[in-house]
N, CA, C and O atoms as a Tripos MOL2 file, in Angstrom:
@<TRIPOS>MOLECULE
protein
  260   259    65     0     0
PROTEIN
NO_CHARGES

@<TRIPOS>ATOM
      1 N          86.9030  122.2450  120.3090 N.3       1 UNK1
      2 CA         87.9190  122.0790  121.3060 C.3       1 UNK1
      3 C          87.8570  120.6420  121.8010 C.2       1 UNK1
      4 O          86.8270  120.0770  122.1670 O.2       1 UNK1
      5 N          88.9860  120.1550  121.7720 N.am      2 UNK2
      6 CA         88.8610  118.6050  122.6090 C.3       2 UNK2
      7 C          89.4680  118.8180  123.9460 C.2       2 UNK2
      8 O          90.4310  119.5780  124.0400 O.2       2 UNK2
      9 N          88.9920  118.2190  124.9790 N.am      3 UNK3
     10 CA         89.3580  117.8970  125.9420 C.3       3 UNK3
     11 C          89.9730  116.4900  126.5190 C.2       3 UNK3
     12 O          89.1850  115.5500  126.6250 O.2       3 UNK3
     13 N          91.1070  116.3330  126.8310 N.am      4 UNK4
     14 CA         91.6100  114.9880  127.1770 C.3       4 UNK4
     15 C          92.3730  115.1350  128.5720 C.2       4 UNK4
     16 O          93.0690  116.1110  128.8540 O.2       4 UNK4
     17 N          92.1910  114.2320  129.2610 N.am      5 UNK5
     18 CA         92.0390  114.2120  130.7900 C.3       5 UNK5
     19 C          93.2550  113.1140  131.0320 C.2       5 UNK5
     20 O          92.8310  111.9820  131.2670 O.2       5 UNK5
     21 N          95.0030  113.2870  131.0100 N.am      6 UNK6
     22 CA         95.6920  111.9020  131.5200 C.3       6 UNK6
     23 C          95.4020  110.2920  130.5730 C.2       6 UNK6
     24 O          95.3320  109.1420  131.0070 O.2       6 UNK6
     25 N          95.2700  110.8810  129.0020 N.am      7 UNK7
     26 CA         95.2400  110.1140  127.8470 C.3       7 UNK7
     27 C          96.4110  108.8850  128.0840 C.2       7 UNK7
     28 O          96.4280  107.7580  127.5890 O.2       7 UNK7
     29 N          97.0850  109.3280  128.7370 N.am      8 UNK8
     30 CA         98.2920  108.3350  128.9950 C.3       8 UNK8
     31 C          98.3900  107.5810  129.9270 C.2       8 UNK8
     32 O          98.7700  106.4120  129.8510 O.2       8 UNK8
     33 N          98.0890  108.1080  130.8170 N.am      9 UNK9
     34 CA         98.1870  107.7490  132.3250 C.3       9 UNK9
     35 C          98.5300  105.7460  132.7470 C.2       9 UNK9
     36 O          99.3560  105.2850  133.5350 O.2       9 UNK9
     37 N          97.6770  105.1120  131.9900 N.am     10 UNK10
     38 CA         97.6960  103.4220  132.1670 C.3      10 UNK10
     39 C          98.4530  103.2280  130.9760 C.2      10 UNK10
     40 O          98.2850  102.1020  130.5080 O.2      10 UNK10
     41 N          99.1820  103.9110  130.3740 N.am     11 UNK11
     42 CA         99.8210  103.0750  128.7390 C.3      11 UNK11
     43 C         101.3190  103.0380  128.7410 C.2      11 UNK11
     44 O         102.1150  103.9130  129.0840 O.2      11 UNK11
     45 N         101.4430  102.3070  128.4630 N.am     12 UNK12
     46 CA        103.3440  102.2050  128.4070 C.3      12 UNK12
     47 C         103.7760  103.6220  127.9060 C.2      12 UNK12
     48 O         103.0540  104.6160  127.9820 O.2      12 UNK12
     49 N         105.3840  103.5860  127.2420 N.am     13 UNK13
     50 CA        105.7700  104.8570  126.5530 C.3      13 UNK13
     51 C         105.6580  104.9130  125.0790 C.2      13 UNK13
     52 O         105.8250  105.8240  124.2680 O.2      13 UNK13
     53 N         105.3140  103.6280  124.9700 N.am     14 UNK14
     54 CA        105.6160  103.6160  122.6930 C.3      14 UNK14
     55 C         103.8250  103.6510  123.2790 C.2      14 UNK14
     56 O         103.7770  104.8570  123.5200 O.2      14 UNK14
     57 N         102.9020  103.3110  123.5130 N.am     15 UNK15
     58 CA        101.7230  103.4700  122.9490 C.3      15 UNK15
     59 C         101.3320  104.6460  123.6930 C.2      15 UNK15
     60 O         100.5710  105.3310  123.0090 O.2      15 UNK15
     61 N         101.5720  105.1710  124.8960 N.am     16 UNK16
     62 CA        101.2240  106.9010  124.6850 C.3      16 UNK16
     63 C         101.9920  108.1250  123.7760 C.2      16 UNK16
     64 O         101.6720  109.2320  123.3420 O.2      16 UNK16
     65 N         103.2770  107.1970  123.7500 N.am     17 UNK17
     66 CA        103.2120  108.3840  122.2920 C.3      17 UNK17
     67 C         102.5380  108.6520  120.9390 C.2      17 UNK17
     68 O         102.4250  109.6760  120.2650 O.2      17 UNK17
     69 N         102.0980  107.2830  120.7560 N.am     18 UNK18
     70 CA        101.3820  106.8020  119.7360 C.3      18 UNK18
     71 C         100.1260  107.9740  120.1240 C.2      18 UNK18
     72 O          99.9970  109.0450  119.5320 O.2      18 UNK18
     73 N          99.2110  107.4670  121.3110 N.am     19 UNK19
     74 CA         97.9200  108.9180  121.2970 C.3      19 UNK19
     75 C          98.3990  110.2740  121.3230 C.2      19 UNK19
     76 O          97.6560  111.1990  120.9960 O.2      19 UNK19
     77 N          99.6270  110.4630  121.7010 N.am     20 UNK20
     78 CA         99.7270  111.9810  122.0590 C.3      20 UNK20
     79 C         100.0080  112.4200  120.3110 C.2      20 UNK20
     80 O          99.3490  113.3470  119.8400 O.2      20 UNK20
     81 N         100.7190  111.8970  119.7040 N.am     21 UNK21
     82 CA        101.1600  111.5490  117.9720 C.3      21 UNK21
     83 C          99.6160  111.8470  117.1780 C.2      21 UNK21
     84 O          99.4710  112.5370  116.1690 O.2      21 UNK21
     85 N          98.3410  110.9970  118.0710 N.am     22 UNK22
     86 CA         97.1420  110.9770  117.1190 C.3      22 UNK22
     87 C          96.3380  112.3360  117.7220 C.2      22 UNK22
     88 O          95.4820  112.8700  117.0180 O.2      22 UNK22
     89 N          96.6260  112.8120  118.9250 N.am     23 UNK23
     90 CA         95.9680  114.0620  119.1360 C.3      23 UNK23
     91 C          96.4040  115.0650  118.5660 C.2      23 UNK23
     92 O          95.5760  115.7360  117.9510 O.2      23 UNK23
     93 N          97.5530  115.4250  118.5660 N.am     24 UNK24
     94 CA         98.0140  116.5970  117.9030 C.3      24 UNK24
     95 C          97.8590  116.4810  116.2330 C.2      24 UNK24
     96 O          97.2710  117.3200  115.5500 O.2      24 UNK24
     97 N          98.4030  115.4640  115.7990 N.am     25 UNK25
     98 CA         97.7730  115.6590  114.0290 C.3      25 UNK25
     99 C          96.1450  115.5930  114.1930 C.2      25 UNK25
    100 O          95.5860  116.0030  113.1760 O.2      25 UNK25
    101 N          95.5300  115.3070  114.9040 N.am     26 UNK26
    102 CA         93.6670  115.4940  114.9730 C.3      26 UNK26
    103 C          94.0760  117.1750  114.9910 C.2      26 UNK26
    104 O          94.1430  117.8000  113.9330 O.2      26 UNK26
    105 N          94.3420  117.8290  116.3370 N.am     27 UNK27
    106 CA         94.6310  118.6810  116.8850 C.3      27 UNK27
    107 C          94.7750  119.7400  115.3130 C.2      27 UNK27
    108 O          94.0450  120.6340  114.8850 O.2      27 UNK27
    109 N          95.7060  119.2970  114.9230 N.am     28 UNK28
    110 CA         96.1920  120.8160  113.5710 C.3      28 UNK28
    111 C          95.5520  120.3560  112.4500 C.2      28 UNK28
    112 O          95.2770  121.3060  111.7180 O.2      28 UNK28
    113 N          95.0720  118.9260  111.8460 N.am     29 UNK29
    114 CA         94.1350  118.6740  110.9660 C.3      29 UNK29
    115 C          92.7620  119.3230  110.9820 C.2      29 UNK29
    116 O          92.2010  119.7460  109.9710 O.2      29 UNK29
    117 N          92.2600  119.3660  112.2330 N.am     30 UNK30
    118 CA         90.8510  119.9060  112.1950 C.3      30 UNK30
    119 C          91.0130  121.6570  112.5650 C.2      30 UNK30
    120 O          90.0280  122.3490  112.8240 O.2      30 UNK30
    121 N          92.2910  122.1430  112.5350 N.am     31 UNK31
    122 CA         92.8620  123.2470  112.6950 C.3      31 UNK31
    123 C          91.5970  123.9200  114.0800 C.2      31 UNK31
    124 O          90.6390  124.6510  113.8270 O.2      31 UNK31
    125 N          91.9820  123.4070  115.4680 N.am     32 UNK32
    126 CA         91.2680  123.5250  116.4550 C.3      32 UNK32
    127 C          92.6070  123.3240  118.0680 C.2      32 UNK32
    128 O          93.8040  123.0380  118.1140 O.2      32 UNK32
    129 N          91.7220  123.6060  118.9690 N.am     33 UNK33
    130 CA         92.5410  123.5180  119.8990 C.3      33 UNK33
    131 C          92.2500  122.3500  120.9700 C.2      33 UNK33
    132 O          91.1570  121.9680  121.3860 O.2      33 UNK33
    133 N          93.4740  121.9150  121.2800 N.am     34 UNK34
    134 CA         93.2460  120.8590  122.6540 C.3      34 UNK34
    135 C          93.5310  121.0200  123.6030 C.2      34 UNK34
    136 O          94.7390  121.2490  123.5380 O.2      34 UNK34
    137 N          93.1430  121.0810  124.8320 N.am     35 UNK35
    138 CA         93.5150  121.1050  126.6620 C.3      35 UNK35
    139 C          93.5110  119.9400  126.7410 C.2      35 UNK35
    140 O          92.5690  119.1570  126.6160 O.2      35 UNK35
    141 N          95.3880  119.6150  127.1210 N.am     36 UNK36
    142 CA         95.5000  118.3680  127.4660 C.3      36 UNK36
    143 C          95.7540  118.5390  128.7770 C.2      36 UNK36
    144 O          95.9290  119.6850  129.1910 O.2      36 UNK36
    145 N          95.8240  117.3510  129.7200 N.am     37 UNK37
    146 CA         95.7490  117.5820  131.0830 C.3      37 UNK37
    147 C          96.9790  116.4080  131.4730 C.2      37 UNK37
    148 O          96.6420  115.2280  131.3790 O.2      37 UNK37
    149 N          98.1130  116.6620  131.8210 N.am     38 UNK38
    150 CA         99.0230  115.4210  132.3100 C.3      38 UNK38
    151 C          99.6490  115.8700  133.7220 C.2      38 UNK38
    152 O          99.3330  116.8000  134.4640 O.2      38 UNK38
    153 N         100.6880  114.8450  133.8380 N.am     39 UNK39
    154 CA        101.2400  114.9000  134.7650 C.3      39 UNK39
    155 C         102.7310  114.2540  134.1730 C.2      39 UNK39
    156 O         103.5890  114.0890  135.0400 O.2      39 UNK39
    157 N         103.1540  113.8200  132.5360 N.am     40 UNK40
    158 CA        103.9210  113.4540  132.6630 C.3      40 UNK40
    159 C         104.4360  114.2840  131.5180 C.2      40 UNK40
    160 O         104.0610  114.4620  130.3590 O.2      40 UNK40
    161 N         105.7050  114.8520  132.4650 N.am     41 UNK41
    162 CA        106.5580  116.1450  131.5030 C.3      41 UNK41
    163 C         107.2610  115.7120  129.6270 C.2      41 UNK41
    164 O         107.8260  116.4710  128.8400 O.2      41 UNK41
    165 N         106.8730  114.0960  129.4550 N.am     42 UNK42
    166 CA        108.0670  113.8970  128.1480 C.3      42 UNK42
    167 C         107.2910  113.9950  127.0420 C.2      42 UNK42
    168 O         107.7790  113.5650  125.9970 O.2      42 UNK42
    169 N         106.1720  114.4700  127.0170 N.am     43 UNK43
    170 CA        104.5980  115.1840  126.2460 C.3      43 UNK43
    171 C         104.7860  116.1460  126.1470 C.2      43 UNK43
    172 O         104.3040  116.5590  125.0920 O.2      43 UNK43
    173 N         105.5530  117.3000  127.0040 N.am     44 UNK44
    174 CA        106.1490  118.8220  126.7990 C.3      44 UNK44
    175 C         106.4430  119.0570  125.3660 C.2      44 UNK44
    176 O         106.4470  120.1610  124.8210 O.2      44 UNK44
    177 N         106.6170  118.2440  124.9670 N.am     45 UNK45
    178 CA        107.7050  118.4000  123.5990 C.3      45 UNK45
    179 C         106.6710  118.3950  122.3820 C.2      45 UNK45
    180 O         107.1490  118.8560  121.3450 O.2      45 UNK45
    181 N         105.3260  117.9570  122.3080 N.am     46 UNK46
    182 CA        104.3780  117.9050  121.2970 C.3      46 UNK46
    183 C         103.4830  118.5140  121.9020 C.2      46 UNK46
    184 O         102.3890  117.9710  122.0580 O.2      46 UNK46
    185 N         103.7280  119.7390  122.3670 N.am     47 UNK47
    186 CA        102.5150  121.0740  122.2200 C.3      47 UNK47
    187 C         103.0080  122.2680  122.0490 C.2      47 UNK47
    188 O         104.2360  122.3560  122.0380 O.2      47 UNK47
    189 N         102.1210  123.6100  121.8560 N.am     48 UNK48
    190 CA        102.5690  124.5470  121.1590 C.3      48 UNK48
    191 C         102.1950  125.8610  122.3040 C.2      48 UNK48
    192 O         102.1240  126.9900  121.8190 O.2      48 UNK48
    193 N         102.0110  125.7270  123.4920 N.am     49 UNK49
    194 CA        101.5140  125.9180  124.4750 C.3      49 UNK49
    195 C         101.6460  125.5260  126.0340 C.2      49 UNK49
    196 O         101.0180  124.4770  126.1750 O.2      49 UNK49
    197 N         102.0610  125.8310  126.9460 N.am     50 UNK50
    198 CA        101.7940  124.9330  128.5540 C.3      50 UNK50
    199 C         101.3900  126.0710  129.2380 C.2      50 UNK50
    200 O         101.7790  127.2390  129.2540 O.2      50 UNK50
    201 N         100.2880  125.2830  129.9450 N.am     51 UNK51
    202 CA        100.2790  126.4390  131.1940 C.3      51 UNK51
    203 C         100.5310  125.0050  132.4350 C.2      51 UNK51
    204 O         100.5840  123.7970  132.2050 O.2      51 UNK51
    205 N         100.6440  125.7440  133.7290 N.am     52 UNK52
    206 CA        101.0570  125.0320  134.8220 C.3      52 UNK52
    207 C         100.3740  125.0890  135.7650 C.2      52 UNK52
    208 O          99.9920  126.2450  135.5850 O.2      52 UNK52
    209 N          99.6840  124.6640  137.0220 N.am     53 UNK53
    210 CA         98.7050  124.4540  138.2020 C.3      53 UNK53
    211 C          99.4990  124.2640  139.6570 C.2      53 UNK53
    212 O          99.3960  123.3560  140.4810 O.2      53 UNK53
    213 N         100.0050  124.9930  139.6620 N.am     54 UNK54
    214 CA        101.0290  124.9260  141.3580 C.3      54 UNK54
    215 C         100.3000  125.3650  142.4050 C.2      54 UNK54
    216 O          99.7610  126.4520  142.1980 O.2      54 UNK54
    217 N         100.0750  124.7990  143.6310 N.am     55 UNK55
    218 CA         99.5800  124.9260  144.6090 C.3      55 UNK55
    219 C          98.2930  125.9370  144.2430 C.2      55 UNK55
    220 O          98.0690  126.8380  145.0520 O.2      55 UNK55
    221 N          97.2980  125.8050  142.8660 N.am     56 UNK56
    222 CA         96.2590  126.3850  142.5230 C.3      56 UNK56
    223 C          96.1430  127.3890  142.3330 C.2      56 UNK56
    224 O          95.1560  128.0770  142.5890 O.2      56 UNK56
    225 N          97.4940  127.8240  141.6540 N.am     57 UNK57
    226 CA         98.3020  129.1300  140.7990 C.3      57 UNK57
    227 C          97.7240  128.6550  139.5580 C.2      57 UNK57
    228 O          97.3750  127.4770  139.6200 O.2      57 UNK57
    229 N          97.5110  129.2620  138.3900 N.am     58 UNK58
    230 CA         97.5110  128.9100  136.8930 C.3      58 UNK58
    231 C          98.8570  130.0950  136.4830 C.2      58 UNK58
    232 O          98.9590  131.2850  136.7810 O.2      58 UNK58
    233 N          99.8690  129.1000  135.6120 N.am     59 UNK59
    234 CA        100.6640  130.3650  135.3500 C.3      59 UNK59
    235 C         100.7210  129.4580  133.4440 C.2      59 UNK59
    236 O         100.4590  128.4050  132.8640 O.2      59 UNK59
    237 N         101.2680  130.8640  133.2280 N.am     60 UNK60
    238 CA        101.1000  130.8840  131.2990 C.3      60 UNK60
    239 C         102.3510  130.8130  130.8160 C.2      60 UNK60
    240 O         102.3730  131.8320  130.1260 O.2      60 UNK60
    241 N         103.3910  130.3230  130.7020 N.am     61 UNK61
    242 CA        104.8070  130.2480  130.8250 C.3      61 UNK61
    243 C         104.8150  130.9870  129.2180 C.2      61 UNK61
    244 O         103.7350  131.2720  128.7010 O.2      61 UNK61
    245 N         106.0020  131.2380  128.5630 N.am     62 UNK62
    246 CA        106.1020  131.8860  127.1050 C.3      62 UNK62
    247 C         105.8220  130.8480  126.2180 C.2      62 UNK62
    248 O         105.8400  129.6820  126.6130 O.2      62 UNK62
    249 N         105.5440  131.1640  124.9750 N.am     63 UNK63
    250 CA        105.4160  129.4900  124.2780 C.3      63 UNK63
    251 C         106.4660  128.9280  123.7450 C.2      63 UNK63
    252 O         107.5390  129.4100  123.3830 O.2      63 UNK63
    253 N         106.0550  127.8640  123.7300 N.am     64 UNK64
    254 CA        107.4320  126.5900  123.9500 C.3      64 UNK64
    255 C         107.9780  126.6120  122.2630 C.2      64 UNK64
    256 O         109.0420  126.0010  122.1690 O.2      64 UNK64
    257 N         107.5720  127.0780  121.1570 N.am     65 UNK65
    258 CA        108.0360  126.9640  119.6370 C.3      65 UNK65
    259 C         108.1330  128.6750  119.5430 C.2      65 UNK65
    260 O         108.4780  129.2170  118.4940 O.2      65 UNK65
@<TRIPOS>BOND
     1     1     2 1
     2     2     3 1
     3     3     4 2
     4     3     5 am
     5     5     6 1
     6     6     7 1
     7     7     8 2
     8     7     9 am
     9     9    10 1
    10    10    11 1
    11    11    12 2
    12    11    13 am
    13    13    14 1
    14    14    15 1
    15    15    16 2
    16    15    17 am
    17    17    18 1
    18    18    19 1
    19    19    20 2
    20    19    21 am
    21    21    22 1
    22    22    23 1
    23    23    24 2
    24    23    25 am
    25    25    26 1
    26    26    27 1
    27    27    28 2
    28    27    29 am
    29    29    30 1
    30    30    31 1
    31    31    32 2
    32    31    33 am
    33    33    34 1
    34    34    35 1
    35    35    36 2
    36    35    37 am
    37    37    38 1
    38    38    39 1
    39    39    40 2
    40    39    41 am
    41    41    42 1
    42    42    43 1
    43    43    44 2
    44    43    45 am
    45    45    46 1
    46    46    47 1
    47    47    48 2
    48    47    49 am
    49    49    50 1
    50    50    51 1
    51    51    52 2
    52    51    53 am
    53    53    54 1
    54    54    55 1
    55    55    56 2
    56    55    57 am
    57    57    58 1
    58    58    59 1
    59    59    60 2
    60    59    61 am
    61    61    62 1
    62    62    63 1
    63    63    64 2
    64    63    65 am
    65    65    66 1
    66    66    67 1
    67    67    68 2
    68    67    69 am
    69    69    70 1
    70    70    71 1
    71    71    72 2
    72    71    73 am
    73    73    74 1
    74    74    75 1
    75    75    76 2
    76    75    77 am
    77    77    78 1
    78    78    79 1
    79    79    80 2
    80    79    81 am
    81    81    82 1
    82    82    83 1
    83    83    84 2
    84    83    85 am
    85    85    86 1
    86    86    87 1
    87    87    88 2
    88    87    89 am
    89    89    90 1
    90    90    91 1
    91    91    92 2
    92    91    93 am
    93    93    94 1
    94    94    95 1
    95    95    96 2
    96    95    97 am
    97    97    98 1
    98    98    99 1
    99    99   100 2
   100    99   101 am
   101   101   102 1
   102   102   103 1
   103   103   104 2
   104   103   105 am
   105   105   106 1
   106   106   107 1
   107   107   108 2
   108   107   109 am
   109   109   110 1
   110   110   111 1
   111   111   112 2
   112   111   113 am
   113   113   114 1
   114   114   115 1
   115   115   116 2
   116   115   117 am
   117   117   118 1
   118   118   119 1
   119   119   120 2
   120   119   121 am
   121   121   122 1
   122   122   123 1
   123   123   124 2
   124   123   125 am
   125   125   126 1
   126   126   127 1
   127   127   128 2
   128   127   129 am
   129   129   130 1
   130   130   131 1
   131   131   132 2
   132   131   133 am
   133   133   134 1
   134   134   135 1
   135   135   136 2
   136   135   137 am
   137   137   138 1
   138   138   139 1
   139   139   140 2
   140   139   141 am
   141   141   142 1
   142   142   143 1
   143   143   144 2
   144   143   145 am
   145   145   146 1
   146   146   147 1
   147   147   148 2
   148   147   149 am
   149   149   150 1
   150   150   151 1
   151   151   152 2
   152   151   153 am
   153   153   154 1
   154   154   155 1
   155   155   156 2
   156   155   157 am
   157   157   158 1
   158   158   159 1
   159   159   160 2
   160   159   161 am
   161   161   162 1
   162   162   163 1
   163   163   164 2
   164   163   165 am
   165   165   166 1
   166   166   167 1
   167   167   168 2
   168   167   169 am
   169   169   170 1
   170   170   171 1
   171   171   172 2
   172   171   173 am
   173   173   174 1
   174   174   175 1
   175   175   176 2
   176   175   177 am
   177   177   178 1
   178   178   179 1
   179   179   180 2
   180   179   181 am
   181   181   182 1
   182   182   183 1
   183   183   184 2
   184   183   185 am
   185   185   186 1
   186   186   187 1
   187   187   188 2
   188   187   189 am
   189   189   190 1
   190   190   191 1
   191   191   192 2
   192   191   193 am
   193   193   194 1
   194   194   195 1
   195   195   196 2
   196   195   197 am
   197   197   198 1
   198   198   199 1
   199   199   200 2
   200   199   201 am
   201   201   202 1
   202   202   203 1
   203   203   204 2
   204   203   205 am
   205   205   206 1
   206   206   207 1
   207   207   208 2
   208   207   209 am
   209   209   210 1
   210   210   211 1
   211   211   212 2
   212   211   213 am
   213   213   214 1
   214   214   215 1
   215   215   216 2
   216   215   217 am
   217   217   218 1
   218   218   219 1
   219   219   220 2
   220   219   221 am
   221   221   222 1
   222   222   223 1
   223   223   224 2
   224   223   225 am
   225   225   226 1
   226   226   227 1
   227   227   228 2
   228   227   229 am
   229   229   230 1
   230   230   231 1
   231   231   232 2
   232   231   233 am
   233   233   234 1
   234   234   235 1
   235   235   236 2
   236   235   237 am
   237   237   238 1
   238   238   239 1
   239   239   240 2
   240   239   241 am
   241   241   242 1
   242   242   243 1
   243   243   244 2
   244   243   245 am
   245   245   246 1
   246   246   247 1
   247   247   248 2
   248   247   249 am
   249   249   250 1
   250   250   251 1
   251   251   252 2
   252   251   253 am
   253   253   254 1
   254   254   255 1
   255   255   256 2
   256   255   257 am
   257   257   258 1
   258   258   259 1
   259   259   260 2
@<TRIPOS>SUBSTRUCTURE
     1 UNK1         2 RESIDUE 1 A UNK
     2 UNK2         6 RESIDUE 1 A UNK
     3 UNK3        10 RESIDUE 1 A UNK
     4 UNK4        14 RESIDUE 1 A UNK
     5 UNK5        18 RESIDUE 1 A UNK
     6 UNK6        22 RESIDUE 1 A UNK
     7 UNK7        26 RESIDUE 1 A UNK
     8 UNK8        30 RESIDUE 1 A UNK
     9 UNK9        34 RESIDUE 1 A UNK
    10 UNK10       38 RESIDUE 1 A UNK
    11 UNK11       42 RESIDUE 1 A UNK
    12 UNK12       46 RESIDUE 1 A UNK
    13 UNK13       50 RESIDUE 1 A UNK
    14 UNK14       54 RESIDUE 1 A UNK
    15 UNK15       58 RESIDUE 1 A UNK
    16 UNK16       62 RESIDUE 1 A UNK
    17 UNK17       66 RESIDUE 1 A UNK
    18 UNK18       70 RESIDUE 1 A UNK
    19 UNK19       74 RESIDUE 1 A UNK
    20 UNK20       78 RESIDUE 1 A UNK
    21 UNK21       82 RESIDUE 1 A UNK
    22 UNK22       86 RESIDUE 1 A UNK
    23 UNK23       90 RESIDUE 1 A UNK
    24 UNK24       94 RESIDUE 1 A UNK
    25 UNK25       98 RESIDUE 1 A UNK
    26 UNK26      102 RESIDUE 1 A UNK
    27 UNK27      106 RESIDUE 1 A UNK
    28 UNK28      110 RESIDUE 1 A UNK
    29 UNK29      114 RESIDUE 1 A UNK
    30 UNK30      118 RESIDUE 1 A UNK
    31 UNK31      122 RESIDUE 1 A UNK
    32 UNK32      126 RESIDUE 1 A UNK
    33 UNK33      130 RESIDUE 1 A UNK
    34 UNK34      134 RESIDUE 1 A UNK
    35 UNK35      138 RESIDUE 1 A UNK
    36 UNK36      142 RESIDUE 1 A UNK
    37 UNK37      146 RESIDUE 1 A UNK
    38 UNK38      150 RESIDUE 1 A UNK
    39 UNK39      154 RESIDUE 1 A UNK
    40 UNK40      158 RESIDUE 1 A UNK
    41 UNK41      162 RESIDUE 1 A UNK
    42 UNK42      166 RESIDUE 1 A UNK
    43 UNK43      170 RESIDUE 1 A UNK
    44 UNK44      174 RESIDUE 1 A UNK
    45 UNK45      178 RESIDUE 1 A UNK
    46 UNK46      182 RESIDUE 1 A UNK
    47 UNK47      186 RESIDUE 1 A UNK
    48 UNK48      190 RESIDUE 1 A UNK
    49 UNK49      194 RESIDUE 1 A UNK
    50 UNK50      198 RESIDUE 1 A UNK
    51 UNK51      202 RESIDUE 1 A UNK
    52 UNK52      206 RESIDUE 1 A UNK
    53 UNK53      210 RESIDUE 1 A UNK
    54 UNK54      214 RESIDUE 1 A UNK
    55 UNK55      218 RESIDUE 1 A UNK
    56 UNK56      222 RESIDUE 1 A UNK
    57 UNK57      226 RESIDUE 1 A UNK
    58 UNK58      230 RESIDUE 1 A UNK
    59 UNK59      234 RESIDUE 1 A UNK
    60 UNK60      238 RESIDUE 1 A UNK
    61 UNK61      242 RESIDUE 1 A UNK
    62 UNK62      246 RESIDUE 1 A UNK
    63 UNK63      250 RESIDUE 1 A UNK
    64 UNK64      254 RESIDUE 1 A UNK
    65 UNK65      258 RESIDUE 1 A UNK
């Protein structure tokens, strides 16, 4: 399992897509799972999975594919 904590957070938009691009092919190459942790919704789109943290709710929404 990898864990990544706001991989993006200090990087423009072409070079965090670039890591979010190298986690997920790591991600299904090593056929394993990742908990990514963001805050920025335009990453929604390259996972296969979200859950959400609202006022220290965890909710499991349906999956996104």
């Amino acid at each position: 399992m990898l864990l990544v904590d706001e991989p993006t957070s200090a990087l423009d938009h072409e070079r965090g897509a670039t890591i979010i691009d190298l986690i997920t092919r790591l991600t299904h190459q090593q056929a394993t799972a990742t908990v990514l942790v963001t805050h920025d919704r335009t990453h929604l789109t390259a996972v296969d999975q979200i859950a959400e943290v609202h006022d220290g709710r965890l909710t499991l929404p349906a999956l996104t594919q």
